[in-house]
LONUDREN-294185 format. One record per residue (C-alpha): residue in one letter; x, y, z. Coordinates in steps of 0.02 Angstrom, whole numbers. Example, Ala and Ser with C-alpha at 12.3 -4.5 7.8 and 13.67 -1.06 7.14 Angstrom:
! residues 2
a	615	-225	390
s	684	-53	357
***
This chain:
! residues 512
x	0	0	0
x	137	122	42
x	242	96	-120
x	66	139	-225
x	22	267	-122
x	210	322	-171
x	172	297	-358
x	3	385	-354
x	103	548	-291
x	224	550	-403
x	76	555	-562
x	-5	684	-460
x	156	803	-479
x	228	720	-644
x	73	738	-746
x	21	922	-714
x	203	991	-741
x	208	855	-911
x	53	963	-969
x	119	1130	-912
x	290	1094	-987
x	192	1009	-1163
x	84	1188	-1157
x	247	1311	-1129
x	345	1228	-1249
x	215	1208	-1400
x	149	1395	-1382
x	231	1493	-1248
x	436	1498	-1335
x	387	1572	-1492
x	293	1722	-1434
x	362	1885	-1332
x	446	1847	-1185
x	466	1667	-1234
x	653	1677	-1175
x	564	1686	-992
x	454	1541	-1033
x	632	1451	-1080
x	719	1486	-919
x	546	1435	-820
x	578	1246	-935
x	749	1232	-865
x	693	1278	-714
x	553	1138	-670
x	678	1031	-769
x	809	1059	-652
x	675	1038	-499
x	618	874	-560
x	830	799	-600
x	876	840	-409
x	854	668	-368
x	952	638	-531
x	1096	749	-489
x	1104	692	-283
x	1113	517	-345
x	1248	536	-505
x	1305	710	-489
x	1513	627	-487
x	1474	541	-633
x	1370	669	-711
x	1532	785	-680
x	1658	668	-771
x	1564	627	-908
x	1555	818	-959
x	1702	894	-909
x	1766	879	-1090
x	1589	889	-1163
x	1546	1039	-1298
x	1392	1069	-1217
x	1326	1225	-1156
x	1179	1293	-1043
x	1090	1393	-1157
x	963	1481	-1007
x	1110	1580	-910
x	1195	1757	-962
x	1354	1680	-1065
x	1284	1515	-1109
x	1434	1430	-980
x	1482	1264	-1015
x	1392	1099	-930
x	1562	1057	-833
x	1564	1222	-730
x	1387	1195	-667
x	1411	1031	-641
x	1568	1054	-532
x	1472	1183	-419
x	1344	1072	-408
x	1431	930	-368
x	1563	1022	-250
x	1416	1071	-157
x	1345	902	-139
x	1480	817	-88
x	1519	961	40
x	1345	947	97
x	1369	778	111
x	1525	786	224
x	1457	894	334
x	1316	769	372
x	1422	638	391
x	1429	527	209
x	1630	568	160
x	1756	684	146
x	1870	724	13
x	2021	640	-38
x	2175	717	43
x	2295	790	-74
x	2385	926	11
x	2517	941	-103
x	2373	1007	-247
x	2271	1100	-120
x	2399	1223	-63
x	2425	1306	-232
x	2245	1289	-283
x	2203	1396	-130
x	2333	1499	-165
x	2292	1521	-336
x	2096	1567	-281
x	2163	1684	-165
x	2249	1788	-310
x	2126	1797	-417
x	2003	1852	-294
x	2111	1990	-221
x	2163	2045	-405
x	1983	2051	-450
x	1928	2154	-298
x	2089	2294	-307
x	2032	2308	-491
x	1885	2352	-474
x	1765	2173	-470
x	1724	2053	-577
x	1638	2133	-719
x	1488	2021	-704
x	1355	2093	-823
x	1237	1983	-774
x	1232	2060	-608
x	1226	2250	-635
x	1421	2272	-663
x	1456	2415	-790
x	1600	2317	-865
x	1620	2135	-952
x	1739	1984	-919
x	1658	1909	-768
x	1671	1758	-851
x	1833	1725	-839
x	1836	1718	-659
x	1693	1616	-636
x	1787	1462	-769
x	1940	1478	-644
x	1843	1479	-479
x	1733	1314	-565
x	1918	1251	-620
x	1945	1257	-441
x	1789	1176	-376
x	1774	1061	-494
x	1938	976	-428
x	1899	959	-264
x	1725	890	-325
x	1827	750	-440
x	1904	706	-262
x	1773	693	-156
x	1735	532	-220
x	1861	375	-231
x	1799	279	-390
x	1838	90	-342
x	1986	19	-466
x	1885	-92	-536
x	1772	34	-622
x	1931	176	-639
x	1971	127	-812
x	1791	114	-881
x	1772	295	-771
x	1932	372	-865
x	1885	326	-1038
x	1724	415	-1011
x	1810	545	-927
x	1912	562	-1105
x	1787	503	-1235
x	1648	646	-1190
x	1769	766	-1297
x	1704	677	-1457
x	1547	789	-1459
x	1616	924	-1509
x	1588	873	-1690
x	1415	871	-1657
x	1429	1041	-1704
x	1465	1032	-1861
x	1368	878	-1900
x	1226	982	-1843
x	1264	1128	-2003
x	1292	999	-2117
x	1101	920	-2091
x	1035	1090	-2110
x	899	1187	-2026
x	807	1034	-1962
x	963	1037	-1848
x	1006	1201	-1791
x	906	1205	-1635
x	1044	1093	-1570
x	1161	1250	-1569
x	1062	1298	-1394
x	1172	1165	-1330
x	1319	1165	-1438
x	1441	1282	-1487
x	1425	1392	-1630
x	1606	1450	-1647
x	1661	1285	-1712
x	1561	1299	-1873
x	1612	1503	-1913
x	1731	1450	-2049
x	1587	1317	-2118
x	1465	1477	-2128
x	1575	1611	-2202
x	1650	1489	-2313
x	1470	1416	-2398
x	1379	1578	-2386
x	1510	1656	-2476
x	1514	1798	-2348
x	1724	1816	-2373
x	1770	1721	-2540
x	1923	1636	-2535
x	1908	1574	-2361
x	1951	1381	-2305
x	1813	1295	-2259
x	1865	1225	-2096
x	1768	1105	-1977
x	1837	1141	-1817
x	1758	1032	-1701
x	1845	902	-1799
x	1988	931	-1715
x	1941	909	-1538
x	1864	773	-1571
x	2001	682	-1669
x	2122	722	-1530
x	1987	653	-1405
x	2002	488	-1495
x	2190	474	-1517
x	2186	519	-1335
x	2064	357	-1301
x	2179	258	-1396
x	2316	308	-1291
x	2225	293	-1114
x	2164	119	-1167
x	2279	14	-1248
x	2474	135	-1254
x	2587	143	-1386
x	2623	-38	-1347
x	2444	-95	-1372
x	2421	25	-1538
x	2564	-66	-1616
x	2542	-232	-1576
x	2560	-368	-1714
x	2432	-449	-1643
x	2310	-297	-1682
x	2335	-214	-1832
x	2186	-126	-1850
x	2225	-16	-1725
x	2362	56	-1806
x	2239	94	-1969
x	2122	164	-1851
x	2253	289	-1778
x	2318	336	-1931
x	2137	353	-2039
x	2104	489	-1851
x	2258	571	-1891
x	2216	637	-2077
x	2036	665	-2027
x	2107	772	-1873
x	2158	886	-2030
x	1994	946	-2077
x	2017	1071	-1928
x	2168	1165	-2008
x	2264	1200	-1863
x	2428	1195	-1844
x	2436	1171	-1673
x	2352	1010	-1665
x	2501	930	-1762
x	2621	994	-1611
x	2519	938	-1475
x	2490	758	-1553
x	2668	743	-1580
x	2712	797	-1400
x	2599	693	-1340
x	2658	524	-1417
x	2847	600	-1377
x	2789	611	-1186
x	2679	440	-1181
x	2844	363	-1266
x	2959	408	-1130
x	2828	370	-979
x	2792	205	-1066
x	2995	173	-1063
x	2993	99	-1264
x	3165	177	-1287
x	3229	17	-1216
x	3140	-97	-1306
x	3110	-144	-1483
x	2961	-23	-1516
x	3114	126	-1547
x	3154	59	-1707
x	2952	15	-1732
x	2890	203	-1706
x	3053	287	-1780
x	3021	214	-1919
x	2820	249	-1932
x	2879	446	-1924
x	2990	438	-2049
x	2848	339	-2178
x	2747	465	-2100
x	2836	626	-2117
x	2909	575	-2313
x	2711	535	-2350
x	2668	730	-2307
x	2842	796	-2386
x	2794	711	-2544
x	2615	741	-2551
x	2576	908	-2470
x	2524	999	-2620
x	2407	890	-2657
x	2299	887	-2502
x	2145	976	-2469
x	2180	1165	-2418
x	2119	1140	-2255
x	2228	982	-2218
x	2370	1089	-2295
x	2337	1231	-2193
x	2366	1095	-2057
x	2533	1056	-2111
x	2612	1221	-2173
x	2709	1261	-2021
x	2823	1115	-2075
x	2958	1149	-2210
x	2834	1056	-2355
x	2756	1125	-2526
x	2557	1221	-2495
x	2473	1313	-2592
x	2507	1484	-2573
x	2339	1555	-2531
x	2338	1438	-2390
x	2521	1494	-2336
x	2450	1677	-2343
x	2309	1642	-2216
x	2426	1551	-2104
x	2555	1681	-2122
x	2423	1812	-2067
x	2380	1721	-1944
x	2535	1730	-1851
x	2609	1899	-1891
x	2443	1963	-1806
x	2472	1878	-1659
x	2676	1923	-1658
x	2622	2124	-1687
x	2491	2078	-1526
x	2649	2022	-1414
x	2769	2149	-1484
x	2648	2273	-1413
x	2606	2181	-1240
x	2763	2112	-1183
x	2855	2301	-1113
x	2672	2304	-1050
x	2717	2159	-928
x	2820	2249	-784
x	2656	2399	-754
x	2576	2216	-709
x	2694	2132	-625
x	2652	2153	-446
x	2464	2194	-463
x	2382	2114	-630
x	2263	2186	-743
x	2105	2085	-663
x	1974	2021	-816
x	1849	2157	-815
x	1829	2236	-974
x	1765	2422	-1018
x	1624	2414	-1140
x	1683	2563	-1232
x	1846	2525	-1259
x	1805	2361	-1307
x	1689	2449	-1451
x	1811	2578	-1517
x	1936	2426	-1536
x	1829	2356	-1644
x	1803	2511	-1776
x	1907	2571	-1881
x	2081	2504	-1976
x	2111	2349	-2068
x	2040	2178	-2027
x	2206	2127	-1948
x	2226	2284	-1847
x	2038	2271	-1779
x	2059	2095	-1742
x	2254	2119	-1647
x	2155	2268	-1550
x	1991	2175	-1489
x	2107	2025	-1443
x	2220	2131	-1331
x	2064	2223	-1227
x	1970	2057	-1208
x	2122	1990	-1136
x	2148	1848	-1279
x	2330	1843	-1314
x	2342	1662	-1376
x	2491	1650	-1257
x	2485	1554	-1089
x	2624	1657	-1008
x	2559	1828	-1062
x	2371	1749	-996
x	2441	1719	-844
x	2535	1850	-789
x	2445	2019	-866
x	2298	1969	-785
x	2365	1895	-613
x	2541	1966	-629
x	2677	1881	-544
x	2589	1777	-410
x	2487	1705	-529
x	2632	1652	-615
x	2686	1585	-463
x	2542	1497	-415
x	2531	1412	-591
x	2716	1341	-597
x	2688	1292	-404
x	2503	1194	-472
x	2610	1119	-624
x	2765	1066	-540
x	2664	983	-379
x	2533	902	-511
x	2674	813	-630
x	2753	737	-442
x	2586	658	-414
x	2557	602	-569
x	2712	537	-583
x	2698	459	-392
x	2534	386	-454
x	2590	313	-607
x	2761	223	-523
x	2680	176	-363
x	2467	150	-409
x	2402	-17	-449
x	2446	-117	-581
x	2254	-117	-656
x	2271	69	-684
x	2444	74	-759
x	2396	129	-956
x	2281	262	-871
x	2425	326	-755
x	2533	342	-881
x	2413	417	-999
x	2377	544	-857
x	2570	578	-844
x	2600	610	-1002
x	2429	731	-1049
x	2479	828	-922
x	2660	878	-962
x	2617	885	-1131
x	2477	1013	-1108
x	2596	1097	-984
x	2740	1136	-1123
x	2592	1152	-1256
x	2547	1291	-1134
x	2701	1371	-1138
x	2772	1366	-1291
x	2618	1346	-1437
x	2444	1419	-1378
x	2374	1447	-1198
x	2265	1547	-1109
x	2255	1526	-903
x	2067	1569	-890
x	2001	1420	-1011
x	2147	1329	-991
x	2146	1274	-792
x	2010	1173	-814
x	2123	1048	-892
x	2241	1039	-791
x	2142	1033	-627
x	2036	897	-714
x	2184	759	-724
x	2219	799	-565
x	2067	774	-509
x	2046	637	-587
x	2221	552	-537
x	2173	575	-354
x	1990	521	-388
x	2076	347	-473
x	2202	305	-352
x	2123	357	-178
x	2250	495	-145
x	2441	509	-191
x	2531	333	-189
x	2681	356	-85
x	2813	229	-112
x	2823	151	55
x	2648	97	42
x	2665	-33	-84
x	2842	-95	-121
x	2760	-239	-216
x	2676	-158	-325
x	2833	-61	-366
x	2920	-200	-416
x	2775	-259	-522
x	2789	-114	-594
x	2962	-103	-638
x	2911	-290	-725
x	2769	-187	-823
x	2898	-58	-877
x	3032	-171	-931
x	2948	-327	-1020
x	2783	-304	-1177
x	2631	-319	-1088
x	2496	-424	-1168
x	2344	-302	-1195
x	2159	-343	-1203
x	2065	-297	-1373
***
């Protein structure tokens, strides 16, 4: 009787808000002040997924932390994982507090996490705020700090569960795979209008080339599919997490080698450059954590990038413009429209750091906070040539396309500090996890080690940008600490050490 009596109540509160909800969204979003209507959906939506998120939010949290989607009913559309990681953050604090857990202890990562929260909120206050539009600031960029304060969060929601090794690897590849939808996006243009109301989750900047190139807006322009890229990399990142270099080229599995190299030339249809350079530091990295130098996969892979690289040398010309765009960094034969476009690509950006770098010391012990003026954001963006307007508008919204000048123009030297103290604590655990954690999690260890010095120099030396960027970093971490309950030390299991050693020095038979 009790368990109907349950059932009866929940069709007397399902049913009426099913109608409501059928009602709102039939007749209500397509008249004025249907954008209200809209946020009233996600409201009763969210109301009614509580259970939902109480019961799975650490799961929820994982799977979209390198999902493309976006939350289309709040001011700058913010991605899934930053709600998710206040959500869950909260949960699991609530949660402690009552008694169910407490978070995984990782001192090593909190100290410059807190640190590095305690910068940016003491920047944004002695400049002036946030610049939260949303909440009746006169100036933008209050975005920025809310993706590093969810960055922040959102690791110490990863820890607050341990996920039991028998489900880590399963958890990880999700963890990794979820970056595959960001091709959605253009999947979604290429189907037409039937399609487009998936944009209110997805996002639109991926398919900007794919518009001004088929609308003929700019003629001339490569058509580009940029979530392509992201995607592709999520793959070859799979790949890596899953089997290793060892497992990809295994004689006994062959198709896995077709299947990395058929991701690599689709990986092309981005056109960026940069994807090339973090793909190659990436197997580099995974190479050395793996130890293959002393074995006979040296010989194996050398001689894979040499096919590979005389295969581009040879052929360059004759690939499509975007792959070629791709490619044109390297000292091979493109076609020269495509070497103009990358050219001006760069020299925009070089004239951008030219002007910012004697900038650097007026920033140096106070930095420059994220808030934006409005009006100097819109006379950057009159006047001049295209290149001029676009260098201009970079500089005042504070995207330099360089991870040191992101870092310390906006946070100055103590951010600086408190992002080499993050990097340099995070590669010792990683590195502690992958030489000391248990044998069942050794290809995701080592993945983890090796993503995260890769995006580290990537960082550095290619592309970065601290505000978007942190999320990354503190999600291996997270992650890592999540996997392995903590930090392995190595005097708490000197027999898995050895076994590991054994791993490291003699192939290891992997599982299809």
């Amino acid at each position: 009787m009790f368990g109907l009596s349950r059932i009866l109540a929940a069709y007397a509160v399902a049913i009426p808000l099913a109608l409501f909800l059928g009602y709102v969204l039939s007749t209500g979003l397509s008249t004025p002040g249907g954008e209200g209507n809209l946020m009233m959906v996600a409201l009763l939506l969210f109301v009614l997924a509580v259970p939902i998120f109480i019961r799975w939010h650490h799961v929820l949290l994982i799977f979209f932390w390198n999902a493309a989607f976006n939350f289309p009913f709040l001011p700058g559309q913010p991605h899934f994982w930053l709600l998710l990681a206040v959500l869950s953050f909260g949960i699991s604090w609530l949660n402690g507090l009552l008694g169910g857990g407490k978070f995984l202890r990782a001192p090593e990562l909190t100290r410059p996490l807190v640190f590095l929260g305690f910068v940016v909120i003491l920047t944004g206050m002695a400049r002036g705020g946030i610049g939260a539009r949303a909440f009746g600031s006169a100036s933008y960029g209050g975005k920025n700090y809310f993706y590093i304060f969810g960055a922040i969060l959102g690791y110490f929601a990863l820890t607050a569960v341990r996920v039991p090794t028998a489900k880590a690897g399963r958890v990880a590849r999700i963890y990794i795979f979820s970056g595959v939808t960001f091709v959605l996006a253009n999947i979604a243009f290429l189907l037409g209008p039937a399609f487009y109301f998936l944009f209110y989750l997805l996002p639109s900047e991926y398919v900007g080339s794919q518009v001004i190139a088929e609308t003929g807006l700019q003629p001339g322009v490569i058509e580009r599919y940029n979530g392509v890229a992201p995607a592709c990399t999520t793959l070859i990142c799979y790949f890596l997490l899953r089997w290793g270099i060892r497992g990809i080229f295994s004689y006994g599995h062959p198709w896995r080698i077709v299947l990395l190299v058929g991701t690599l030339l689709l990986s092309t249809l981005g056109g960026f450059r940069g994807l090339i350079i973090i793909l190659s530091l990436l197997f580099l990295c995974q190479f050395t954590a793996e130890g293959l130098w002393r074995t006979r996969f040296l010989p194996i892979l050398l001689g894979f990038g040499v096919l590979t690289g005389f295969m581009v040398f040879a052929w360059s010309d004759k690939l499509p413009l975007v792959a070629q765009r791709a490619v044109c960094f390297l000292p091979v034969k493109v076609d020269p429209g495509v070497k103009a476009d990358a050219d001006y690509s760069w020299e925009w950006r070089l004239e951008m750091w030219r002007v910012l770098v004697p900038k650097i010391p007026q920033y140096l012990l106070l930095g420059k906070g994220y808030a934006i003026d409005p009006d100097e954001l819109y006379f950057a963006d009159i006047g001049g040539g295209a290149g001029e307007i676009e260098n201009r508008v970079a500089m005042v919204s504070g995207d330099y396309h360089s991870g040191p000048l992101s870092t310390i123009i906006p946070l100055g030297l103590w951010g600086v500090i408190g992002l080499l103290w993050l990097l340099a604590a995070g590669t010792r655990v990683l590195y502690l996890n992958h030489r000391y954690g248990d044998p069942a999690l050794h290809n995701v260890n080592t993945f983890f080690l090796a993503y995260f010095i890769t995006q580290s120099i990537f960082f550095f030396t290619v592309f970065g940008a601290f505000n978007s960027q942190l999320y990354v970093f503190t999600g291996i971490l997270g992650m890592s600490v999540s996997i392995n309950g903590g930090v392995r030390k190595p005097g708490r299991v000197p027999a898995r050490a050895a076994q590991r050693e054994a791993m490291v020095a003699e192939p290891v038979p992997v599982q299809a």
